[in-house]
N, C-alpha and C positions, 0 to 999 in steps of 0.2 A: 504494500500500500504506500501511496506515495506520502512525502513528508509533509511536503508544502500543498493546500490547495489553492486554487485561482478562482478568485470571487470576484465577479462584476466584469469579465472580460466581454461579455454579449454587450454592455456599455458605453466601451471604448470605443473614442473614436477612430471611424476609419482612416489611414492614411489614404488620399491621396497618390498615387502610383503616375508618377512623371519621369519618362524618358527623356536620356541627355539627349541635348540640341543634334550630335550625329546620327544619333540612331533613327531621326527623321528623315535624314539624306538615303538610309538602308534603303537597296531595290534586291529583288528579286536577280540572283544570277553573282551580286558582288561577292570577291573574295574578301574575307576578314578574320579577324584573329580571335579567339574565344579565350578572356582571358577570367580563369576560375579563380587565382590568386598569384601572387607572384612566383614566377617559375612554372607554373601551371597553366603552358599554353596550347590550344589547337586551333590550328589553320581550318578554313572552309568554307564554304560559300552559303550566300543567303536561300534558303528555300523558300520563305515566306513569309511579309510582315502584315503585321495588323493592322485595319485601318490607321487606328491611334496611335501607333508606334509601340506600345507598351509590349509588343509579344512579337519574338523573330525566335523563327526555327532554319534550326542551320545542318547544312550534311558536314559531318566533319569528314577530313580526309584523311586515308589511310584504312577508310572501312570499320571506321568508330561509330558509325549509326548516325542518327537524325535527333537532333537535339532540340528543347523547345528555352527561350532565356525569356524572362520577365523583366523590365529594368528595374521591378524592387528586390532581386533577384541577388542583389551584390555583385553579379559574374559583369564585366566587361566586355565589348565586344566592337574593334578597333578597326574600322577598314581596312586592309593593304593596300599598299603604294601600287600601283600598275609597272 
């Protein structure tokens, strides 16, 4: 059983979920960098952003699957240079 319980979280308010200014630029097709935290990077391209920006799923490369990021998500996700 747990030690601590959480009371009043149905209360709280919601955050707000705002993507950085780049990830409005994201299209379909771009290469970019997936970065989970430092040291912890994978290349890949964009599969597909949400209207809002808030939600891009990415194929990474090397045959690591298809990923989906949230920008309240903490992970990074940095164009490539061409």
């Amino acid at each position: 059983m747990a030690k601590r319980k959480t009371t009043g979280w149905s209360d709280a308010p919601v955050r707000r979920a705002i993507p950085a200014e780049h990830w409005k630029q994201l299209r379909r097709g771009d290469r970019v960098r997936v970065t989970i935290a430092p040291g912890f990077e994978n290349p890949g391209q964009v599969d597909a952003v949400s209207v809002d920006h808030t939600v891009v799923w990415v194929n990474l490369d090397g045959g690591r699957g298809r990923t989906l990021v949230h920008c309240g998500d903490g992970v990074e996700i940095v164009p490539q240079e061409s």
